[in-house]
C-alpha positions as CSV (number, residue, x, y, z in Angstrom):
1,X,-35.2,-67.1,63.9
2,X,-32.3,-67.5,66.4
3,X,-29.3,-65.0,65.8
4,X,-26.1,-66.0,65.6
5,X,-22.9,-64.1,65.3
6,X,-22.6,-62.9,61.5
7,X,-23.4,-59.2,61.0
8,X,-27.1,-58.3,59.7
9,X,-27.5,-56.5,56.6
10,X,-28.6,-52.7,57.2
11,X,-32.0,-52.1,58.1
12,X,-32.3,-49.0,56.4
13,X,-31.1,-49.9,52.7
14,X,-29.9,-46.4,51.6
15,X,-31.3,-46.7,47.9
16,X,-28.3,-44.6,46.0
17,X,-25.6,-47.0,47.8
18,X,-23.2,-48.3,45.3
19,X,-24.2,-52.1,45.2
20,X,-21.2,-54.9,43.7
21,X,-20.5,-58.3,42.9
22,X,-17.4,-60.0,44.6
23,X,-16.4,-63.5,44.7
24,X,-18.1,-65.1,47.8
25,X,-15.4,-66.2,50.5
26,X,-15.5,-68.9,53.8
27,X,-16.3,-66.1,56.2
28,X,-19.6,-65.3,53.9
29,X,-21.3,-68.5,54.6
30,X,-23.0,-67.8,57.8
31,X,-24.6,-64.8,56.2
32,X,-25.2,-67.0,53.0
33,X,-26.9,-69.3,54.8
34,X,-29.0,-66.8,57.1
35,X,-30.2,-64.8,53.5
36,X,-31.0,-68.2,52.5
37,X,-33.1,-69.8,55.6
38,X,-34.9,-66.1,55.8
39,X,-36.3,-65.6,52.5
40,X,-37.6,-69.3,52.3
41,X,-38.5,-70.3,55.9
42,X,-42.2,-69.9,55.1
43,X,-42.0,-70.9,51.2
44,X,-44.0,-73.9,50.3
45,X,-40.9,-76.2,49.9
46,X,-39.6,-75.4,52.7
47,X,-43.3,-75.9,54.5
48,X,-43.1,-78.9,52.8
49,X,-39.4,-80.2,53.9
50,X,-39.3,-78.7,57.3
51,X,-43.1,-78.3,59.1
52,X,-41.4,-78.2,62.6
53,X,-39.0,-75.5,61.3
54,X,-40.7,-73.2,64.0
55,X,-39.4,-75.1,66.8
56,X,-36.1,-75.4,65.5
57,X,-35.6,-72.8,63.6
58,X,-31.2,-73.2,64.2
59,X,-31.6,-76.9,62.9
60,X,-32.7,-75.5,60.0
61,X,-30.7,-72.6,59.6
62,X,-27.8,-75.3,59.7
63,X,-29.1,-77.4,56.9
64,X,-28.1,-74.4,54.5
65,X,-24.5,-73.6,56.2
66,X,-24.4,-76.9,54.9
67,X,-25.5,-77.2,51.6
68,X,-23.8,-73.9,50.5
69,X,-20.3,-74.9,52.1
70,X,-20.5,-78.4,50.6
71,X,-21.0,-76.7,47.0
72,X,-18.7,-74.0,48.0
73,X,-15.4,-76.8,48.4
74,X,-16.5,-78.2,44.9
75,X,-13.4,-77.6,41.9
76,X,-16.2,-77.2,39.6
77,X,-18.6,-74.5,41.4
78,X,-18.0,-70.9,42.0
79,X,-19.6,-68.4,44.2
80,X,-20.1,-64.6,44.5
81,X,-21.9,-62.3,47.3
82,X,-23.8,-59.2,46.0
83,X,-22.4,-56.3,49.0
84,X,-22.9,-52.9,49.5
85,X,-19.6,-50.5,48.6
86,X,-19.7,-49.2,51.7
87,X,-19.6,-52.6,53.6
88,X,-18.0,-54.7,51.1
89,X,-17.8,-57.8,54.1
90,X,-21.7,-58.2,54.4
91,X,-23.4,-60.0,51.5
92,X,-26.5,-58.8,51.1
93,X,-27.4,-61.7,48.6
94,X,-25.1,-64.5,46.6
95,X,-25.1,-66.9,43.6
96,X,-23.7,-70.2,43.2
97,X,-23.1,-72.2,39.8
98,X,-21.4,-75.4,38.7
99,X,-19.9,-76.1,36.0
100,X,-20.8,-79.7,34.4
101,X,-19.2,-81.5,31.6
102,X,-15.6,-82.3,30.2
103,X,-15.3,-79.9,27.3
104,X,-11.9,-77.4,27.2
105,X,-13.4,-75.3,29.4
106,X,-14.4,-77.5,32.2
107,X,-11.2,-79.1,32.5
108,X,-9.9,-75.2,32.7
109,X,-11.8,-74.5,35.7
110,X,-11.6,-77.5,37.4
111,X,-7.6,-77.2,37.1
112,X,-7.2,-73.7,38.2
113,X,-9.6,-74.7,41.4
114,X,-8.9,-78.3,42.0
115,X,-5.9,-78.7,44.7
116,X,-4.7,-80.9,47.4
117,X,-6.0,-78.4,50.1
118,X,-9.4,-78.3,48.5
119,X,-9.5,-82.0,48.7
120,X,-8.5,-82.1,52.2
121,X,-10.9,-79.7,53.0
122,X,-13.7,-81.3,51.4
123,X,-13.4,-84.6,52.9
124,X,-13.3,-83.0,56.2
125,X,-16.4,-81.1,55.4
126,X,-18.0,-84.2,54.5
127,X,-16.9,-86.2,57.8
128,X,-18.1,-83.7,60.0
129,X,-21.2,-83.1,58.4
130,X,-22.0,-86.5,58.6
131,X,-20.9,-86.9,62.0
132,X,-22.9,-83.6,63.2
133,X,-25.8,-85.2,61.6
134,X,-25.1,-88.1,62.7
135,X,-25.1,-86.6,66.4
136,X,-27.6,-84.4,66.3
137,X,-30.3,-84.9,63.4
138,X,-32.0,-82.1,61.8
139,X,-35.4,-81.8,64.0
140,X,-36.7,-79.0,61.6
141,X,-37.3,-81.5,58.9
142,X,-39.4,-84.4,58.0
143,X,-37.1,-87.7,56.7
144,X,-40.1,-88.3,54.5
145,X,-40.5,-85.5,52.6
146,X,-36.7,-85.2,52.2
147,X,-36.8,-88.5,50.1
148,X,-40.1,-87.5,48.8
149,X,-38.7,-84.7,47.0
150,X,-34.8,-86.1,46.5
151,X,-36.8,-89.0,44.0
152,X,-38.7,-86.0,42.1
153,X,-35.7,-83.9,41.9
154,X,-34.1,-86.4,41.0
155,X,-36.7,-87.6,37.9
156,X,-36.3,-84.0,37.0
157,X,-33.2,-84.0,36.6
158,X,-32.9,-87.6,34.7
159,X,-35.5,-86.4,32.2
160,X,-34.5,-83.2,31.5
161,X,-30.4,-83.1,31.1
162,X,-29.4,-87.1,32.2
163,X,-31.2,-89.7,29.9
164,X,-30.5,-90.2,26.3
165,X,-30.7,-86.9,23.6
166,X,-30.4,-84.4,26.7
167,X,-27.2,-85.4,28.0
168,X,-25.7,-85.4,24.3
169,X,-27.3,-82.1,23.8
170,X,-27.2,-80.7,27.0
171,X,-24.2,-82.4,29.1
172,X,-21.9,-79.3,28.9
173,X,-23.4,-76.5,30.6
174,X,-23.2,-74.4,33.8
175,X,-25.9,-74.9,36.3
176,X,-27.4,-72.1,38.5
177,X,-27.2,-73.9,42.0
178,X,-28.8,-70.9,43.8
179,X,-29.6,-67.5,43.8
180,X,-30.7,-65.6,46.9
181,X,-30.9,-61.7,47.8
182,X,-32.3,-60.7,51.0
183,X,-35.9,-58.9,50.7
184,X,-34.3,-55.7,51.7
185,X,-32.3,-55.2,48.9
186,X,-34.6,-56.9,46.7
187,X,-35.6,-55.0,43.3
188,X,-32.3,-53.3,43.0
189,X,-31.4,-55.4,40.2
190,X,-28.9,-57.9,42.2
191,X,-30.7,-60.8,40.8
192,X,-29.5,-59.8,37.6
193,X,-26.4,-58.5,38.6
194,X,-25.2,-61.9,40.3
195,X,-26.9,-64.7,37.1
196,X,-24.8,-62.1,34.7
197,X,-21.5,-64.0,36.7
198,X,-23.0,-67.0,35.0
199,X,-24.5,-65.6,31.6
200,X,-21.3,-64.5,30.6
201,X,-19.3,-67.5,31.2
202,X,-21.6,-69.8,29.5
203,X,-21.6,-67.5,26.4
204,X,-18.0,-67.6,26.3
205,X,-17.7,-71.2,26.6
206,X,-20.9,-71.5,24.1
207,X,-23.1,-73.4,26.5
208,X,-26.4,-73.5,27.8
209,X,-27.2,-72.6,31.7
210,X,-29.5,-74.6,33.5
211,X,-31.2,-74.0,36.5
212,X,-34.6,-74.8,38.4
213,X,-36.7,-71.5,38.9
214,X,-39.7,-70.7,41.9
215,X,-42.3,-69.2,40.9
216,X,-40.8,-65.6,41.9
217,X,-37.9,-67.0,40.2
218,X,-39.0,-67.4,36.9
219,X,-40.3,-64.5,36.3
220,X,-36.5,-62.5,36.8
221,X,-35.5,-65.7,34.7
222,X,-37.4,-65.2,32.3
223,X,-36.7,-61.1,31.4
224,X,-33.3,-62.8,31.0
225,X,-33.5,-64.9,28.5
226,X,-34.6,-68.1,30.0
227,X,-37.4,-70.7,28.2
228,X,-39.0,-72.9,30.6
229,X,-38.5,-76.4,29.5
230,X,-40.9,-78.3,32.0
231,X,-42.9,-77.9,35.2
232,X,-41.7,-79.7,38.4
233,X,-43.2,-83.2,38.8
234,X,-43.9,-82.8,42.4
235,X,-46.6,-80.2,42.7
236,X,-47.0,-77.8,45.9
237,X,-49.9,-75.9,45.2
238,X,-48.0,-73.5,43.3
239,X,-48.8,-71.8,40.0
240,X,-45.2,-71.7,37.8
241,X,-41.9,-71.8,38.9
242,X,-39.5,-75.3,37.0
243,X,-37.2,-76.3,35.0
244,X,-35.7,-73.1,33.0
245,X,-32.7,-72.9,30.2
246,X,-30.8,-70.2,28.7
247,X,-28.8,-70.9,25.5
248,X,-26.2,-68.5,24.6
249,X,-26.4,-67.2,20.0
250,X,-24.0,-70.1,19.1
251,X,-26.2,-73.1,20.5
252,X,-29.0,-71.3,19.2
253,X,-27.4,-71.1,15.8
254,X,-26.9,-74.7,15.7
């Protein structure tokens, strides 16, 4: 992978350092997005969206700046970085949830984030991209298997939260948009650490959390509380890993 100018995570994770949550901030996103392209450059997915990753390795590593800043300029997402006490400015892993629905505390969130910079900002983020990709497609990836897996996502998604019963039941809820920790600090419980951002807002605002689990993944999801609902409709070989839920006592109680 290409460097760029963001500072690397120590190589030498000293295993009694203080580790924190923080809200994630603009000048995180490089880093996000590094975390992100190293621990699933190789991961069947990403095999499967990018085969000519290897040659381009910065095209890629730009497809998740992307991604993560889009959601970051969203009123109804929020972010946080897991960082070292010691370093507080290098994330060493990050989260990022949305918020869907119009209950109370939807409207809550979206008001105390929404604002006439944010808007600003996100429609420049959204010219640019387009024109950047516009300019200079992303050679890492293959066009086909993008849409490929946009339709099954997308089926997923309709089946499981958007069409009929589910969106009654299940239209108010926070979904877990990603959640990343670089390998080195992996096993220090920072998984946990960054979905309890999320566990404890959804139990406060008595809704479910949503979210769609790798293998790995499902197994951390899973010591927390989270019931698979359905495997993934596109299959890449792997064993496990789909759609997960967590629901906090009071929709349990219903």
């Amino acid at each position: 992978m290409a460097s760029n100018n963001t500072p690397p995570p120590p190589s030498s994770p000293d295993s009694t350092e203080k580790l924190i949550i923080r809200r994630m901030t603009p000048p995180d996103i490089p880093t996000m997005a590094r975390i992100s392209c190293t621990e699933y450059f190789d991961s069947p997915l990403n095999t499967f969206l990018c085969p000519h990753r290897h040659q381009y390795p910065n095209d890629c590593l730009r497809r998740f700046v992307q991604m993560i800043r889009g959601r970051s300029l969203n009123p109804r997402s929020i972010g946080f970085v897991a960082v070292s006490a010691s370093a507080p400015g290098i994330p060493l892993g990050y989260a990022q949830f949305i918020r869907l629905g119009n209950d109370d505390a939807a409207k809550r969130l979206v008001s105390a984030q929404a604002s006439l910079w944010l808007s600003v900002q996100r429609w420049w983020n959204s010219l640019c991209t387009r024109i950047v990709n516009l300019v200079w497609p992303d050679r890492s990836a293959d066009p086909d298997a993008m849409r490929q897996f946009d339709a099954s996502a997308g089926a997923d998604h309709r089946m499981f939260w958007e069409e009929g019963e589910m969106k009654v039941r299940y239209g108010e809820r926070w979904y877990v948009q990603s959640v990343v920790v670089s390998s080195l600090y992996q096993r220090r419980g920072l998984g946990r650490m960054l979905m309890d951002e999320v566990l404890r807002r959804a139990q406060e605002d008595g809704v479910v959390v949503g979210l769609e689990a790798s293998v790995d993944g499902e197994k951390l999801y899973r010591r927390l509380g989270f019931e698979l609902r359905g495997r993934f409709s596109m299959n890449l070989g792997e064993v496990g890993g789909g759609v997960m839920m967590w629901s906090p006592k009071s929709v349990q109680e219903r």
